[in-house]
N, C-alpha and C positions, 0 to 999 in steps of 0.2 A: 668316770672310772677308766682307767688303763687297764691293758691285755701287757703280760710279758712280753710280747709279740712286739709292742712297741716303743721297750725301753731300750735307750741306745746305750754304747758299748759303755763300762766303768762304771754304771751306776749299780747301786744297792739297794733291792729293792724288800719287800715284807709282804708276802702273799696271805689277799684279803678274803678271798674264796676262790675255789675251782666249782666251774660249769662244765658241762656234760655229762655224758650217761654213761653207766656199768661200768662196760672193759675198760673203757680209755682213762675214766675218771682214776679207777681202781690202780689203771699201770701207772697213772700220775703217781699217785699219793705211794706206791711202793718203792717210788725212785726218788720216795722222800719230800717231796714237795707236799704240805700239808697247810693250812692254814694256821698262821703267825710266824713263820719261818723264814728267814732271813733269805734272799735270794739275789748272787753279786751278776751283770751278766758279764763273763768276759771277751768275747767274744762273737760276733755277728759274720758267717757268711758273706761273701763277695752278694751274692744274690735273696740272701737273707735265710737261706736254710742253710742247714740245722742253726742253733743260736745256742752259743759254748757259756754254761753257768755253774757258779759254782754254789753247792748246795751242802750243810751239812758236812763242811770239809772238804767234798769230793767234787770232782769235776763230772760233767755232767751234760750231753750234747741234746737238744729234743728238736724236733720239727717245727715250722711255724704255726702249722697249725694246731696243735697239741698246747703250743704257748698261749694261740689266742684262748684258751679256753680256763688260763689262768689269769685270774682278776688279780690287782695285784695295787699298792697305795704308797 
């Protein structure tokens, strides 16, 4: 199973679950990333942070690590 984290740029991906706990999970899922939801990534950092996705219409910057914590198929 893949992490967001590790999808490179122009692919379209479909989040399969989020891992982690409480806060983080919660600020996930409030910026719309939820499981079964289309997720394009367009954009990756020269050094890989943030990673620019577009979600739900909207654009959309997160951290790497935030990413790894989306499963993703």
């Amino acid at each position: 199973m893949k992490t967001l984290k590790e999808i490179s740029c122009g692919q379209t991906v479909k989040v399969a679950k989020l891992t982690g706990e409480g806060p983080v999970k919660r600020r996930i899922m409030d910026m719309g990333i939820t499981k079964g939801v289309d997720v394009y990534v367009r954009k990756v950092a020269p050094l890989g942070d943030p990673i620019e996705v577009t979600v739900r219409g909207y654009e959309l910057s997160i951290r790497k690590a935030d990413a790894a914590m989306i499963v993703v198929e």
